[in-house]
matplotlib code that plots the C-alpha trace (Angstrom):
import matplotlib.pyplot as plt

x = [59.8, 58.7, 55.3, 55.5, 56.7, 53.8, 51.5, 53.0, 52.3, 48.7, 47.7, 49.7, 47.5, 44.7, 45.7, 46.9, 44.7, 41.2, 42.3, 41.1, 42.4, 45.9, 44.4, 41.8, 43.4, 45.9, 42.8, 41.2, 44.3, 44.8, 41.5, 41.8, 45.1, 43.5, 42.1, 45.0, 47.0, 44.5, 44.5, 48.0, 48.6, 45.7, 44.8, 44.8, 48.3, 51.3, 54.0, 57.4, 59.4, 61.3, 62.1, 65.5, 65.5, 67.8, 68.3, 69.5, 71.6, 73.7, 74.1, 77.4, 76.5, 75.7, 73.0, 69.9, 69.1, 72.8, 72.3, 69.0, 70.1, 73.3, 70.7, 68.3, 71.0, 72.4, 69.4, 68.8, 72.2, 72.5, 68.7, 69.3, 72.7, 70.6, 67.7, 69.8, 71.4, 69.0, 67.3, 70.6, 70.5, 68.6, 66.2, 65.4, 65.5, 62.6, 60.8, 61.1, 60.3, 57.0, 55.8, 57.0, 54.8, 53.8, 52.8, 56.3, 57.6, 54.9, 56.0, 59.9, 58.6, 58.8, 55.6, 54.7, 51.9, 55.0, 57.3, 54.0, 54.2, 57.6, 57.7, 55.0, 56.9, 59.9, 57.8, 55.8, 59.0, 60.4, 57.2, 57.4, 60.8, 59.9, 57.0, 59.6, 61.5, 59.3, 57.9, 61.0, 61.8, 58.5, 58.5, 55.5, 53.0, 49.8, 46.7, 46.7, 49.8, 50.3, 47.4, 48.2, 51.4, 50.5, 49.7, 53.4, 54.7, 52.8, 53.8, 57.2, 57.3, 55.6, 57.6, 60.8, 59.3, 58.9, 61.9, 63.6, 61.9, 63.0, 66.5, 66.3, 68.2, 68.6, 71.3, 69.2, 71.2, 70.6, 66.5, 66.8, 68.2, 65.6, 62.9, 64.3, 65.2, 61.3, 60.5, 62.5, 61.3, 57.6, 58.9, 60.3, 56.9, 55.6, 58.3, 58.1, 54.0, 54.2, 57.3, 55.2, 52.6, 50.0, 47.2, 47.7, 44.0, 45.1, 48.4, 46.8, 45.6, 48.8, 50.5, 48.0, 48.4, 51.9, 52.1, 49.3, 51.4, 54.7, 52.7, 50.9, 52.5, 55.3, 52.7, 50.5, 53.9, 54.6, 50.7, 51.4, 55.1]
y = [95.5, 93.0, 94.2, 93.7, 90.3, 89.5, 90.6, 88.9, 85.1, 86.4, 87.1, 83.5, 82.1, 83.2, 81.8, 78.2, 77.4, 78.8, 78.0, 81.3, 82.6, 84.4, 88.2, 87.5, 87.2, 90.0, 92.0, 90.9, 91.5, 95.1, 96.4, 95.1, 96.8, 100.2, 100.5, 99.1, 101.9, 104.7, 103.6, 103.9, 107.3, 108.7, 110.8, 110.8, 112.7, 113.2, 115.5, 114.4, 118.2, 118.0, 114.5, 113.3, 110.9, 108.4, 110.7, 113.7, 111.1, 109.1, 112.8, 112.7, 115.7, 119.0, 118.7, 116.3, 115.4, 113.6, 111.9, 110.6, 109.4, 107.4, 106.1, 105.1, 103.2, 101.7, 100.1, 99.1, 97.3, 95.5, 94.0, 93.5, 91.2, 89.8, 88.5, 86.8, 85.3, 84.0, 82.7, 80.9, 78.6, 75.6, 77.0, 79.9, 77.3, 75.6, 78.5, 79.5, 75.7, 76.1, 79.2, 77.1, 73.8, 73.0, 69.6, 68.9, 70.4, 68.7, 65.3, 66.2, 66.6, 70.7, 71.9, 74.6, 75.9, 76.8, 78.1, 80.5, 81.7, 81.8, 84.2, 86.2, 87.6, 88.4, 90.2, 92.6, 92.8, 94.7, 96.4, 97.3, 98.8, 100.8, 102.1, 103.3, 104.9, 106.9, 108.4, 109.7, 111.0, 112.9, 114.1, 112.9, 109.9, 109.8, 106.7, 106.7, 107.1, 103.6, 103.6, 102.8, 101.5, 98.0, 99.0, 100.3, 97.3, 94.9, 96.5, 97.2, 93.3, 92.6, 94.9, 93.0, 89.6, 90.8, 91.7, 88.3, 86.7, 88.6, 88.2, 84.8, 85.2, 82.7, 84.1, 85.3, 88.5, 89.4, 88.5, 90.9, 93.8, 92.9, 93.7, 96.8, 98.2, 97.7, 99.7, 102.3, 102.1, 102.3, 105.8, 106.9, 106.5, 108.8, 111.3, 111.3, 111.5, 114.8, 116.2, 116.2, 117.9, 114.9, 115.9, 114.7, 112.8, 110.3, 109.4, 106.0, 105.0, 105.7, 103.4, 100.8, 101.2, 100.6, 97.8, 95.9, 96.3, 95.2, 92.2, 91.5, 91.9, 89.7, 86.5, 87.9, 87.2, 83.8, 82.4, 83.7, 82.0]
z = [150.9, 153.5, 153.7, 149.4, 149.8, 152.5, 150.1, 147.2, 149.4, 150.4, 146.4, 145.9, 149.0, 147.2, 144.3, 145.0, 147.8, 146.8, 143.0, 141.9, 138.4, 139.1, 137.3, 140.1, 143.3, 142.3, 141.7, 144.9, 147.1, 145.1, 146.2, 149.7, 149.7, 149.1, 152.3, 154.5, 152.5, 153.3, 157.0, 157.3, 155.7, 157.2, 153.9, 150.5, 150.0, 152.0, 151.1, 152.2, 150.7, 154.3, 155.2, 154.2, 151.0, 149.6, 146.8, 149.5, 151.3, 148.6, 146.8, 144.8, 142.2, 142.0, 140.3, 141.3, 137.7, 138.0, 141.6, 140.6, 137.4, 139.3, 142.7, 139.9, 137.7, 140.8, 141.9, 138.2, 138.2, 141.5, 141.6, 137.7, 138.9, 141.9, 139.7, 136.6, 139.6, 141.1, 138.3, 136.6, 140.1, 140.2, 142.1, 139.4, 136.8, 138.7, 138.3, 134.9, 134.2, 136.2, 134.3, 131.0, 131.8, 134.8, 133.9, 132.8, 137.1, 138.6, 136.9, 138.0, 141.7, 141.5, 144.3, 141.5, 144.2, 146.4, 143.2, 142.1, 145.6, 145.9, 142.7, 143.5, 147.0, 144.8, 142.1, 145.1, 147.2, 144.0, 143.4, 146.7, 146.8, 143.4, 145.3, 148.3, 145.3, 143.1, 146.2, 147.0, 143.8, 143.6, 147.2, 148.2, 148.6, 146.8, 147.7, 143.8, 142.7, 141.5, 139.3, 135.6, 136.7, 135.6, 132.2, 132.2, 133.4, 130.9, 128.1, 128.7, 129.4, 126.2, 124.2, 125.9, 124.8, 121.5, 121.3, 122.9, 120.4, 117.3, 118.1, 119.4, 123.1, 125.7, 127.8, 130.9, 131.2, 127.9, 128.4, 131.7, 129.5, 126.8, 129.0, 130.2, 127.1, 126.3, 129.4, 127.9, 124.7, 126.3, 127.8, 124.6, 122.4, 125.1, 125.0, 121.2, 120.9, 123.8, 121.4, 118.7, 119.8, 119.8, 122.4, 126.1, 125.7, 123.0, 124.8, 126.3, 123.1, 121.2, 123.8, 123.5, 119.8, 120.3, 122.4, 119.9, 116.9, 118.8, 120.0, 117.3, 114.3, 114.8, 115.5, 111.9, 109.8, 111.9, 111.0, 107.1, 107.0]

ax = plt.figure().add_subplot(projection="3d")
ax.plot(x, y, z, "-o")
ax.set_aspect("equal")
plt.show()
C-alpha cells in the first residue's frame, strides 16, 4: 500500500509539475511500472499455493467460498466507512470541490496541484491493497494480471454515476454504495452473457455495449427534454 501511494504522488508529479494530461502520466508511470514489477518478481508468474494468506489466517468457516466472502465484505465495509469519512471532512470537501471546478478552489486559496496529488496516493494506495488481495485469492501473482482491470473500474464508476444521477443522491454514503453497486452490476452482465451461452469472444464488446447505453442513453433523453 505504501509503494501504491508512492506511485500515486510520482503519476501526480508527473502531472502537476511537467503539466502533462492526467490519462498521460498515468500511462507513462503504468508502463514504467512494468519493469520495476518484473525486476522484483523475477519472472512472469509466481505461484503462492503454500504461503499463508489472509484468507487462511482470518478463516472463520468451513468452507472458503464463506471466509472469502466475509474478508472480502470486511475490507469492502471498513475502507468504504474510511473513505465517506474522509471525504465528509473539510479536507475531502476540498477535494471533491477541486475535481468539481478548479477555478472556483483556486480562487478560495485550495493548492489543487497538491489536492490532485493528494488523491491520486489515496486512489493507488487502494489499488494497491486490491492488488495484495486478489493475489491472494487466486494463489498466485501474475506480471499481467492487472491488465483490463481499468476497464472494470471505469465502467463500474460510470455505471455508479449513472446511477447517482438517475436518483438524484447527495448523501456521500449513498454515492459510495452507488458506485459499488455498479461494480456489481458490471459483474452481473458478465455472469448473465456466460449463462446464456453468449461466446467467450464477444464478452468485451457486450460490456462495452453496456456501459455505452448506461452512459449514453440517459444524456440522449436530457438533450431531447
Amino acid at each position: 500500500m505504501v509503494a501504491g501511494a508512492l506511485d500515486g504522488v510520482l503519476t501526480g508529479l508527473v502531472h502537476t509539475r511537467f503539466k502533462i494530461d492526467a490519462l498521460l502520466a498515468g500511462i507513462l508511470v503504468m508502463t514504467g511500472l512494468y519493469s520495476v514489477n518484473l525486476s522484483i518478481l523475477g519472472r512472469s508468474n509466481i505461484p503462492l499455493i503454500n504461503v499463508e494468506t489472509i484468507f487462511k489466517a482470518l478463516a472463520l468457516f468451513e468452507k472458503p467460498i464463506y471466509n472469502e466472502l466475509f474478508i472480502g465484505l470486511l475490507f469492502l465495509v471498513v475502507l468504504s466507512g474510511l473513505l465517506a469519512y474522509v471525504l465528509r471532512t473539510d479536507f475531502g470537501i476540498a477535494m471533491r470541490a477541486t475535481g468539481n471546478s478548479e477555478s472556483m478552489t483556486r480562487a478560495l486559496g485550495i493548492n489543487n496541484d497538491r489536492m490532485k496529488i493528494i488523491g491520486l496516493a489515496i486512489a493507488n494506495t487502494l489499488t494497491a491493497l486490491s492488488g495484495f488481495l486478489v493475489a491472494q485469492y487466486q494463489n498466485f501473482t501474475d506480471i499481467n494480471m492487472g491488465i483490463g482491470i481499468v476497464l472494470v473500474g471505469l465502467g463500474s464508476v460510470l455505471i455508479g454515476d449513472a446511477l447517482i444521477k438517475w436518483i438524484g443522491i447527495r448523501n456521500i454514503w449513498l454515492q459510495l454504495a452507488m458506485v459499488m453497486a455498479g461494480c456489481i452490476l458490471f459483474q452481473l452482465v458478465l455472469a448473465v452473457a456466460l449463462s446464456l451461452g453468449v461466446n467467450p469472444n464477444l464478452l468485451k464488446l457486450i460490456t462495452a455495449v453496456f456501459v455505452l447505453a448506461i452512459v449514453g442513453i440517459p444524456r440522449l433523453l436530457r438533450k431531447k427534454v
